[in-house]
N, C-alpha and C positions, 0 to 999 in steps of 0.2 A: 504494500500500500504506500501511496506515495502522500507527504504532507505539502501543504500551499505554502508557497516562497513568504518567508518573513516581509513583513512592510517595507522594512529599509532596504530588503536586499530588492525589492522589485523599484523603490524608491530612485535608489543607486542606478538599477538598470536603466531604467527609461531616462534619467539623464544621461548617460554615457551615450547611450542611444543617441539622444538627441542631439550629441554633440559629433555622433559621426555624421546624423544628417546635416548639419553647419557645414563638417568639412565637404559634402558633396556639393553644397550650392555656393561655398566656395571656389571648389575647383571647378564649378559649372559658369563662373561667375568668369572664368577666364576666358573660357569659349564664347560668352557673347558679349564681353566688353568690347571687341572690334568693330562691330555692325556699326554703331554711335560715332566709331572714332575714324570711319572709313574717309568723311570727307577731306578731316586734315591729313592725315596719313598720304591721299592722292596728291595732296599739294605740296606737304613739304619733300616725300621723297619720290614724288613725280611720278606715281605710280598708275597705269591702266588700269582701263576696268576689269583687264583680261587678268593682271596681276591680282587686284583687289579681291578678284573672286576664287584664284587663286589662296588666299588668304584666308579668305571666309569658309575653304574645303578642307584646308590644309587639315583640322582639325579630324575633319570625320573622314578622312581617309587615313588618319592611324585610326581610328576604332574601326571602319571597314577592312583594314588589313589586319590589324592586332586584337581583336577582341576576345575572343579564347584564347589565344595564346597567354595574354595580358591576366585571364583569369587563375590558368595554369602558374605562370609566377606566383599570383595572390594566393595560392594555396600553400606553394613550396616554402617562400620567406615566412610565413604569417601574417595574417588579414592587420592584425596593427602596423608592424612594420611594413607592410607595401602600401599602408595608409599615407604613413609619413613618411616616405621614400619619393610616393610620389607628388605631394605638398612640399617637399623638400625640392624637388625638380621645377613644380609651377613659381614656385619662388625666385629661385636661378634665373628659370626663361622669364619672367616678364620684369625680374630686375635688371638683365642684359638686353631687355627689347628696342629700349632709350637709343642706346648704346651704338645701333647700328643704321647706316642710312645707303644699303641695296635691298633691293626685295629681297632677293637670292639668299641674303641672309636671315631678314624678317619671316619669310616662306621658312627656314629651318627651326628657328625658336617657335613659329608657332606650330610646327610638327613636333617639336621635342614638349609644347602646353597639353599636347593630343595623349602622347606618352603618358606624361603626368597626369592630368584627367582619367587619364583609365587605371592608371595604379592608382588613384582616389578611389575611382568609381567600384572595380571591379569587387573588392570587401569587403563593401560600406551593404550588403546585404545578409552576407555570411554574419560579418560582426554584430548586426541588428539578433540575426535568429539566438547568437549566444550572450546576446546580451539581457534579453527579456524573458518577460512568460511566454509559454505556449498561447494563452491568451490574451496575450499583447500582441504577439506577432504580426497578425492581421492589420489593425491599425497602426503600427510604427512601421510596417512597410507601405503602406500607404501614404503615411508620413513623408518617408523616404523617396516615395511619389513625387513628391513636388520640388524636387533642387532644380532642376533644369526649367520649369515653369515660372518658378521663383527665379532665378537669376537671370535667364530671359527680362523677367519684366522688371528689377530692379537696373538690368544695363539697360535698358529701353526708356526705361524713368531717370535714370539719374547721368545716363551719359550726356544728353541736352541739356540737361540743365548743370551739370558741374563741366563739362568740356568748354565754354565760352569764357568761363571761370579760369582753367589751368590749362595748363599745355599738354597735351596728352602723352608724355614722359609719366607726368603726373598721376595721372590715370591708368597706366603698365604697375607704378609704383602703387598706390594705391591696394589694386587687387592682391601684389607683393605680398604688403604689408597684411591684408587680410589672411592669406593665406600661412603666414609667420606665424601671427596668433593664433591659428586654427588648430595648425602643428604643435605652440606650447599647450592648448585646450585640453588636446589628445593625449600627450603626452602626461599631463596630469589628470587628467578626467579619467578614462579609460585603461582599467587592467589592462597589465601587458601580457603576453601573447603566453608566458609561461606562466604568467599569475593565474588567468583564464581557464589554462591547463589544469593546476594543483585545484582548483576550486569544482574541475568537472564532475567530480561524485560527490560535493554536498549539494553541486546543482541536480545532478542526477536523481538523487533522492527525492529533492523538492517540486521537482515538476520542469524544470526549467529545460531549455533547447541548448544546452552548451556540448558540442561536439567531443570527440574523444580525442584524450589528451596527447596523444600524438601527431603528427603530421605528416603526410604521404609523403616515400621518396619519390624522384624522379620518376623512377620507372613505372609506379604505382598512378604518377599524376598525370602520365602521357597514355595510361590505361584510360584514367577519369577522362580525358580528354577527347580520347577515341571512343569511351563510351558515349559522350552528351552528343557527339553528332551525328553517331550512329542510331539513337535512340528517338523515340516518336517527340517525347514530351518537350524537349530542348526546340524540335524545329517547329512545334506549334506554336510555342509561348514568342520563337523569335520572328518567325514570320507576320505573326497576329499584331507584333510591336510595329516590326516594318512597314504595314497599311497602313497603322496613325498612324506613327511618325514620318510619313512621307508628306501627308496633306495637311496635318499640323503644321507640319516647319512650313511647307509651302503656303499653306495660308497668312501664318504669322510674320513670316520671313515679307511677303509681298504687301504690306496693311500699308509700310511708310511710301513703296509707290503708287499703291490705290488711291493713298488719300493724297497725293505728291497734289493732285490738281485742285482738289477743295479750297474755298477760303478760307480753313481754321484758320486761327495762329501756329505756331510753332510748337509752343506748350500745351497746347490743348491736343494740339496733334500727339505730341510726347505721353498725355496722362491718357489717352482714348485707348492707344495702343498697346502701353504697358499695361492700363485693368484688362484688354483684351487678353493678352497672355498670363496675367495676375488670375484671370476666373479657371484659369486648369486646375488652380492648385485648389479649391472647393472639389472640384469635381475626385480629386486623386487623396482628399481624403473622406469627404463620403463613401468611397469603395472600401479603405480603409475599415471606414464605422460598419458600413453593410455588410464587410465580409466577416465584421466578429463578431454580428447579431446572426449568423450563421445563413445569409444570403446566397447562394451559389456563385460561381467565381465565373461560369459561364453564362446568367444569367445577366450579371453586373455590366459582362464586357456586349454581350446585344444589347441594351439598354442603352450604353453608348455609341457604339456604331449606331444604330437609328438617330439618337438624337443629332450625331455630327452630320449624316446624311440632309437631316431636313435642316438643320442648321444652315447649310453650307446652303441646300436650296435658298434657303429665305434670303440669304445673304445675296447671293450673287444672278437668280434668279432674273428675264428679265421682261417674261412676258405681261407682266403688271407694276407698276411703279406704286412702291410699297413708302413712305415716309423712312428718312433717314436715321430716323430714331428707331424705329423698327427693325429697323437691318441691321444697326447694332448691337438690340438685343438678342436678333438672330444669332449674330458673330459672337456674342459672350456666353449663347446656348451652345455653338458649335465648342467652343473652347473649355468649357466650364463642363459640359456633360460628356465630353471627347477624355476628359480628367477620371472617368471613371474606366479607364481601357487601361494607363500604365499603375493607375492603384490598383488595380487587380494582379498586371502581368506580374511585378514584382514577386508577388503571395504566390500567382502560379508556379513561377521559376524555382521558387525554395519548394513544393510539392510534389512537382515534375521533374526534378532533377531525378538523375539515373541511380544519384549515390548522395551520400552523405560531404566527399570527399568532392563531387562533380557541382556542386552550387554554384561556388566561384566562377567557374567554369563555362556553367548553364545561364548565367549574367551576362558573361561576357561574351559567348553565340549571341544571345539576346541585345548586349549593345552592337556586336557588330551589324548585324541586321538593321539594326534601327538607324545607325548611320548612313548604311547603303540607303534607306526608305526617304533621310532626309537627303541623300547626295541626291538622287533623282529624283523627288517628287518636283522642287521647284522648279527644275528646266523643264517637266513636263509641263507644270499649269502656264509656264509661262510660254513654252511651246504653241499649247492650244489656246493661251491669252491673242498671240501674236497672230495665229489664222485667224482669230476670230474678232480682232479689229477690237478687242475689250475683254474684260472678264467676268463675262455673263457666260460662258459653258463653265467656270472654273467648276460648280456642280456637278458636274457631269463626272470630272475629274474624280473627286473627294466622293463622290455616288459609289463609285465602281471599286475606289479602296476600300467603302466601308462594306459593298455586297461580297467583296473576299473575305474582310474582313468577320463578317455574319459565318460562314460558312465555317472558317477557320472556328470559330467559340463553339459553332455545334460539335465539332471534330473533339475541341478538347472537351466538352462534357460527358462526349463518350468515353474517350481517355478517362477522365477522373471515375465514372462509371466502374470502369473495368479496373480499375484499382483499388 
């Protein structure tokens, strides 16, 4: 019989918890502080559009090349230490970012920011599952949901309005500096990797999700490895990721050209489109809440694809001219209930993994996917923007992610079914 975790030790957990999710919307916080800071960037060091976007890939082409493998690491070192390994790295690259004035070099700090984001990213799910209850887990991964929705909309809010302010040296230094902190956070907040260890059988006893005290060798983790992508569960959860996140990014990514022609102001344009990517992060802890009131996990994720579907209709739709207020509440439905897909996938990923040892592993399939979803989804909408004289089929687009999408969640309920 097992007993219920002591107060202060569940206490203890959910902060430590919460302070690996800081570090991920930290190092999420790296990947899209450039969007804001693209136009001086073009000016001072002369750079194309062809380079700029370059820039803006750079990123998710180490998680499109690196993502399992990246996981495979976070297993070997220990999920703390490849935390601040790789906070240690975003540190470096956006303290040297200053420093250099060719692309060719720019282009390589921010592939070495891609590196470090995924040694953040990759054990910031693993360290959730040993850090909490079994009935926490649910919602502090949904939690966990939200770094990349959050950072989005904090660089989206505050690079307009602090970049006119400093020189965006400033702003490289800045994220630095958060990132420094994040690392002492961790470093003091969060048992270390052996501590976590010796503590595995009084957690064992009490209910809790702290894995076993050893750590796979190589050989054992290039097993885990070849298990998660040989296996059904790793390529539902990443493929399922990759439909949102292709039409997400691409929707969110395109709001500051949509509205490029509007009268707003400046700032008003700044705060529309940061609460636009700000409403994900309701939606990805709702999934959270729903999946601990014992909501099904495929359930949660058709609920979402439907909603981004019509969502996306209302928004971009253009056989009837809908008031413009409407269409944004559209756009913060698509985004806000589109939040309910990665608070789920997360919980899946720790379920569906092949092993114990493959989680790490099964994230980082899962992010690599989700980078391929966002490397192509915005050349396509803007693709079919371009035929079509405007972005009135982008529906069309975001329709057919979320009906794969749909299909993919019945897949996995069968999955979870049979298990």
């Amino acid at each position: 019989m097992t007993s219920q975790k002591e107060p202060g030790q569940c206490a203890d957990g959910r902060r430590s918890a919460l302070l690996v999710v800081a570090a991920g919307v930290s190092a999420a916080l790296h990947v899209a502080k450039l969007a804001p800071a693209i136009p001086l960037l073009r000016t001072e060091l002369g750079l194309s559009l062809l380079q700029a976007g370059f820039l803006l890939s750079a990123v998710q082409m180490a998680s499109m090349l690196l993502g399992a493998t990246m996981g495979l690491f976070a297993d070997q070192w220990g999920l703390r230490r490849c935390l601040l390994i790789g906070l240690g790295l975003l540190v470096v690259s956006s303290t040297l970012g200053p420093a250099v004035h060719e692309a060719r070099f720019m282009l390589f700090l921010r592939a070495l920011e891609g590196v470090g984001f995924l040694l953040v990213f990759m054990p910031c799910a693993g360290l959730i599952r040993q850090l909490v209850s079994a009935h926490d887990l649910p919602f502090m991964l949904g939690v966990f949901g939200i770094c990349m929705p959050l950072a989005t909309a904090l660089a989206l809010l505050g690079g307009p309005l602090l970049l006119p302010l400093m020189w965006w040296p400033q702003w490289w230094w800045l994220m630095a500096a958060l990132s420094a902190a994040m690392a002492m956070a961790i470093l003091t907040g969060v048992p270390s990797d052996a501590a976590r260890a010796r503590l595995a059988g009084l957690a064992a006893a009490s209910g809790a999700t702290v894995s076993k005290a050893s750590r796979p060798g190589w050989a054992q983790g290039l097993g885990a490895l070849r298990l998660t992508l040989t296996s059904a569960g790793p390529w539902l959860v990443a493929l399922t990721f990759a439909f949102y996140a292709s039409q997400w990014q691409a929707v969110m990514g395109f709001l500051p050209s949509i509205y490029a022609s509007s009268e707003l102001g400046v700032v008003l344009k700044a705060v529309l489109t940061a609460l636009a990517a700000a409403a994900n992060i309701v939606g990805n802890l709702a999934a959270g809440a729903l999946l601990q009131r014992g909501v099904p996990a495929a359930r949660v994720l058709a609920w979402g694809f439907v909603c981004m579907a019509v969502g996306a209709w209302l928004t971009f739709e253009a056989f009837w001219t809908l008031p413009a207020a409407l269409r944004y509440a559209a756009l913060l439905g698509f985004s806000m209930m589109g939040g309910l897909i990665p608070g789920s996938l997360f919980s899946l990923a720790v379920r569906l993994a092949p092993g114990e040892n493959a989680i790490s592993t099964t994230v980082g399939w899962m992010t690599q996917c989700s980078a391929l979803g966002q490397f192509a989804g915005p050349p396509l909408v803007g693709w079919v923007a371009g035929l079509a004289g405007g972005w009135q089929w982008t529906w069309a687009v975001t329709g057919g992610c979320c009906l794969v999408g749909l299909l993919l969640s019945q897949r996995i309920a069968r999955r979870l079914a049979m298990s």
